[in-house]
C-alpha positions in Angstrom: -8.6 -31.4 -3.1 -5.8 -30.8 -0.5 -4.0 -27.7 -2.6 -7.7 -26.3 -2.8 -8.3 -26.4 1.2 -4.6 -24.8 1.0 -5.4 -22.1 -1.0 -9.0 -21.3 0.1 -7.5 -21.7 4.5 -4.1 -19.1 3.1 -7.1 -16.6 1.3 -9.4 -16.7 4.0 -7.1 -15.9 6.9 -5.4 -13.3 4.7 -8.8 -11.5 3.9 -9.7 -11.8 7.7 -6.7 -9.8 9.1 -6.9 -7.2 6.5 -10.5 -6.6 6.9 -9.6 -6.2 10.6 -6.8 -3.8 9.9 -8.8 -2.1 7.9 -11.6 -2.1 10.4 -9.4 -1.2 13.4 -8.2 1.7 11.2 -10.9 3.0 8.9 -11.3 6.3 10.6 -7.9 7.2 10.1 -8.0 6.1 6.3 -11.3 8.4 5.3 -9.1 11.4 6.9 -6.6 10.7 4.4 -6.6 13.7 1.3 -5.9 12.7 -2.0 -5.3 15.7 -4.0 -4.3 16.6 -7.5 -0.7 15.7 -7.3 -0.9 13.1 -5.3 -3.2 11.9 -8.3 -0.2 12.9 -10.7 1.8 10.8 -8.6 -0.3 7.6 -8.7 -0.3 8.0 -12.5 3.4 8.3 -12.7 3.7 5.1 -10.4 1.1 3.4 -12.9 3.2 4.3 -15.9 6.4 3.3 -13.6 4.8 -0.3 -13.0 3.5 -0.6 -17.3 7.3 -0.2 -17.9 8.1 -2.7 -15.4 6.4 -5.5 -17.0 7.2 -4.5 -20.3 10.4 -4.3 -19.1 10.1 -8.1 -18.1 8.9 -9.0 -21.4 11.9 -8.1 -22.9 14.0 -10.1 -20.4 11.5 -12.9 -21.7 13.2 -13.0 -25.1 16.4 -12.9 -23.7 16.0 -16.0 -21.5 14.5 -17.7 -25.1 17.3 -16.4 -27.2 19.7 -17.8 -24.3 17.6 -21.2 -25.2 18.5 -20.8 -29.1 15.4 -19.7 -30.0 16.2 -16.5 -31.2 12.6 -14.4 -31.0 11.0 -11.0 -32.1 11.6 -9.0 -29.1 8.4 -6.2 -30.0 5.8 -9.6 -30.9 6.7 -11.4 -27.5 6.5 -8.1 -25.0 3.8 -8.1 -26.8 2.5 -11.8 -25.8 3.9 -11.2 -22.2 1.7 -8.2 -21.9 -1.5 -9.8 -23.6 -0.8 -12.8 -21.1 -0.2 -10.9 -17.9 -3.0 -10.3 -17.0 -4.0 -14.2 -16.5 -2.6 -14.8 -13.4 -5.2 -13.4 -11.4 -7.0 -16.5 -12.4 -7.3 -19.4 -10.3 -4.3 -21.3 -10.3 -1.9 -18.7 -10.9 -0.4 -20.6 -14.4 -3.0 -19.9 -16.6 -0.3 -16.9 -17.7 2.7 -19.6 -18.4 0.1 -21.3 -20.0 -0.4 -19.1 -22.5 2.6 -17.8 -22.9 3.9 -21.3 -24.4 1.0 -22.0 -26.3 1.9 -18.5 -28.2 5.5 -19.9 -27.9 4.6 -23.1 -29.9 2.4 -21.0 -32.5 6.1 -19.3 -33.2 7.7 -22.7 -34.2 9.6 -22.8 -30.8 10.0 -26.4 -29.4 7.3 -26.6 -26.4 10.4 -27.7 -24.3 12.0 -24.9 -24.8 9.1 -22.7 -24.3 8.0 -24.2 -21.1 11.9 -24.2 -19.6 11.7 -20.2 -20.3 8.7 -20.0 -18.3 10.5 -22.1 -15.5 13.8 -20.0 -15.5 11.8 -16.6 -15.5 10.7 -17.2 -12.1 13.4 -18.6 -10.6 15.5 -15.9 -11.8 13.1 -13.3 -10.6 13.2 -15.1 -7.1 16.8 -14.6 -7.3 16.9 -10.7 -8.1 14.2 -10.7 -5.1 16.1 -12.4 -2.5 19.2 -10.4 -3.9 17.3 -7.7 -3.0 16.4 -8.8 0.5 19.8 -9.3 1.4 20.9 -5.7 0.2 18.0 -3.9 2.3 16.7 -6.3 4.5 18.1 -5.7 7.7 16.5 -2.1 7.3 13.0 -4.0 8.5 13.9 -7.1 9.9 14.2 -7.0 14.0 18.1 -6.9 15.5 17.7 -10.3 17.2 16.5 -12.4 13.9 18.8 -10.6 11.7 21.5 -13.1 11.4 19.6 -16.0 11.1 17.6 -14.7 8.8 20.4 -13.6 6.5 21.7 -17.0 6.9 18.8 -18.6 5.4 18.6 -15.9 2.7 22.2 -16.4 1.4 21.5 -20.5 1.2 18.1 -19.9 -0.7 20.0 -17.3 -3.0 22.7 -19.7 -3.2 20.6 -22.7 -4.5 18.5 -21.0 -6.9 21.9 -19.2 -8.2 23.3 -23.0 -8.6 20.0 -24.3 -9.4 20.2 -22.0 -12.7 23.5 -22.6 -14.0 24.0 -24.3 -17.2 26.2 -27.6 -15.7 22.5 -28.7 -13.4 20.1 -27.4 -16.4 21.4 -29.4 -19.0 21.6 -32.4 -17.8 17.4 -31.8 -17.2 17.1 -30.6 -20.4 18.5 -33.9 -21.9 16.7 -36.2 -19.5 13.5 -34.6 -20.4 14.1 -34.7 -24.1 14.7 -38.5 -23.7 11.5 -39.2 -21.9 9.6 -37.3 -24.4 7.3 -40.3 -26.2 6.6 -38.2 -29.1 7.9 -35.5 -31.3 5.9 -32.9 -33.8 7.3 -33.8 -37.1 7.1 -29.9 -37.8 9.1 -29.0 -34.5 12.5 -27.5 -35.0 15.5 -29.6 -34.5 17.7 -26.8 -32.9 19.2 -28.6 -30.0 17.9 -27.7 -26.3 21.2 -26.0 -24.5 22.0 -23.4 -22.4 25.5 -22.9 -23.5 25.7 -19.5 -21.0 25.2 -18.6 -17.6 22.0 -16.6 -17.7 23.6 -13.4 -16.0 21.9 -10.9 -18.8 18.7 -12.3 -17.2 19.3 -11.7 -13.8 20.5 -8.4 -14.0 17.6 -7.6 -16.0 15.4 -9.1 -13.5 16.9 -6.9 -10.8 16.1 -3.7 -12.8 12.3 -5.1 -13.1 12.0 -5.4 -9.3 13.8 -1.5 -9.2 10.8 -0.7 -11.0 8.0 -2.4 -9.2 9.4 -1.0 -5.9 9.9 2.6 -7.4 6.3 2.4 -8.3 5.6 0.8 -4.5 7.4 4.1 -3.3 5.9 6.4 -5.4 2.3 5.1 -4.1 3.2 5.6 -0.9 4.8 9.2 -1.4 1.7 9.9 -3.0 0.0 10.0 0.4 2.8 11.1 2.8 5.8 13.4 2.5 9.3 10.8 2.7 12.9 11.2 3.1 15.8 9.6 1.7 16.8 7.4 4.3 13.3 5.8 4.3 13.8 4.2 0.3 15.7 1.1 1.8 13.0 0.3 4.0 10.5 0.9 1.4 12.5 -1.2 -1.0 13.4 -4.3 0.8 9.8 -4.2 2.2 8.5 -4.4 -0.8 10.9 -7.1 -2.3 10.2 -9.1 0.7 6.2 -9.0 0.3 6.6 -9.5 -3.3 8.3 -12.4 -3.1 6.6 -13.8 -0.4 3.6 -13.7 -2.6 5.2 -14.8 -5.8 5.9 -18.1 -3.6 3.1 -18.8 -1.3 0.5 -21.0 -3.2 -3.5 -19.7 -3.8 -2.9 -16.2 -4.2 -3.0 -15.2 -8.0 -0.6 -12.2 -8.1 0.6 -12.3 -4.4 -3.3 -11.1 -3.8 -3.6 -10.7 0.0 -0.1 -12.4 0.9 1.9 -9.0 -0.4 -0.8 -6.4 1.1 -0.5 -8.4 4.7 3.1 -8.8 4.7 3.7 -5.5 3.9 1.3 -3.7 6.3 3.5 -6.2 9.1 6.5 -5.0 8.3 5.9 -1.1 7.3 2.9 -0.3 10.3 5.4 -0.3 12.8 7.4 2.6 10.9 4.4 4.6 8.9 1.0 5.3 10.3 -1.1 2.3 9.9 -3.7 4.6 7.9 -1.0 5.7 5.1 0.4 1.9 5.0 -3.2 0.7 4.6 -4.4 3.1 2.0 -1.0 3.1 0.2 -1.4 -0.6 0.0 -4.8 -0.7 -1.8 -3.8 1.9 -3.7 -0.8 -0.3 -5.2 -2.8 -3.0 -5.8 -5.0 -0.8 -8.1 -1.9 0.8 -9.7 -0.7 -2.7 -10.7 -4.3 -3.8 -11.9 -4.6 -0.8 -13.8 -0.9 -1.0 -14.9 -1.0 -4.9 -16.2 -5.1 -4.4 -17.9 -3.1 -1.0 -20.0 -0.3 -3.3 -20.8 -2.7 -5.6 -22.0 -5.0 -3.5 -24.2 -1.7 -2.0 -25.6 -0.5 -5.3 -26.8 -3.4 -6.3 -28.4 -3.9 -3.0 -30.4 -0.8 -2.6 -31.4 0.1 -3.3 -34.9 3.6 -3.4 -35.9 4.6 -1.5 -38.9 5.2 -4.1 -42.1 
């Protein structure tokens, strides 16, 4: 009952002070021109954000195959894509959820399918915050900067330890002993990560590279930028993302991402572009995740 007052107080107040910035700006955002390449534009940045997460289903498999459980990388992007789309449900796990129920239809151990699930995130939370560290004092104010930083390096540093093999294992095992019962058809391939999951990582750093290059491209869409503005644009981004990966009740970041980034990007674009840019990248990832979706499903590998 609590998590649901949580969740329904963090959507309500995040709804409220967009529809005011939207309200205290809505004459500026009709003005706005969307013409025919800044329609090519949004397209590319759609196709930029499909290959993101299709990009991130392939790091999937990796974080399995680190597990043992050697997988066929075109079947699972293709589960990951077919999934995706789920976490705009209530509860934002519905697309874990399915992901290891397709897992366990493969023969993989449900332990082993459920830690993938767990690592993913943590290890895109890492790539974020690695991220936020590389651009982040292009937005955050002079006076916070090192105390921010400070905090940033410590979260980094205890998901970065967090992940290692020497604190996983010794889960692992714990869980594995607790386990009451086992599926007399599950595979017996012991649960280890015998390797630091650096492949992973670095995988998931190029994933968030292409959700911000989509971010950037939505907003070049709408206004003419310069070089020296892609940090900002970047570390913004990485910043909301994460911010809504974490914060509880918002399936996909949904409000949390749009309000942080309109705080930290008003002050340097006008609020108009920011806004429209904003809903504009929400529909480019809807659009991008429902394609990735249909793909999946109608795709029929080759025998």
């Amino acid at each position: 009952m609590t998590k649901q007052i949580l969740r329904g107080l963090i959507f309500g107040v995040t709804i409220f002070f967009l529809g005011k910035a939207l309200k205290d700006h809505w004459y500026e955002v009709i003005t706005i021109q969307v013409d025919a390449v800044a329609w090519a534009i949004l397209c590319i940045a759609t196709g930029v954000t499909l290959l993101a997460h299709i990009w991130g289903g392939w790091i999937w498999t990796w974080i399995l195959h680190d597990l043992n459980q050697p997988v066929p990388p075109v079947e699972f992007i293709q589960v990951y894509l077919k999934t995706n789309i789920a976490k705009y449900l209530p509860g934002n796990i519905w697309h874990h959820y399915g992901r290891i129920m397709a897992a366990k239809n493969a023969q993989i151990p449900v332990s082993a399918a459920t830690l993938s699930v767990l690592l993913e995130p943590l290890l895109m939370a890492a790539a974020a915050l690695i991220m936020i560290i590389i651009f982040g004092n292009q937005f955050a104010p002079h006076h916070i900067t090192g105390s921010v930083q400070i905090l940033q390096f410590f979260s980094l540093a205890v998901v970065l330890v967090g992940v290692h093999p020497r604190f996983v294992n010794p889960v692992i095992c714990f869980c594995q002993k607790i386990k009451v019962k086992r599926s007399a058809t599950e595979p017996t391939i012991p649960l280890q990560v015998k390797r630091y999951p650096l492949r992973a990582l670095l995988g998931e750093l190029g994933f968030l590279v292409l959700r911000g290059s989509g971010f950037v491209l939505t907003v070049f869409a709408l206004t003419p930028l310069h070089l020296s503005q892609l940090p900002l644009l970047l570390g913004a981004f990485c910043f909301s993302w994460l911010l809504g990966f974490v914060v509880p009740g918002a399936p996909s970041g949904l409000g949390v991402f749009e309000l942080t980034a309109m705080a930290l990007l008003q002050h340097r674009f006008p609020s108009a572009v920011i806004i429209s840019a904003i809903a504009f990248y929400r529909l480019v990832s809807i659009i991008a995740e429902t394609a990735g979706a249909a793909l999946a499903s109608l795709y029929k590998p080759i025998p």
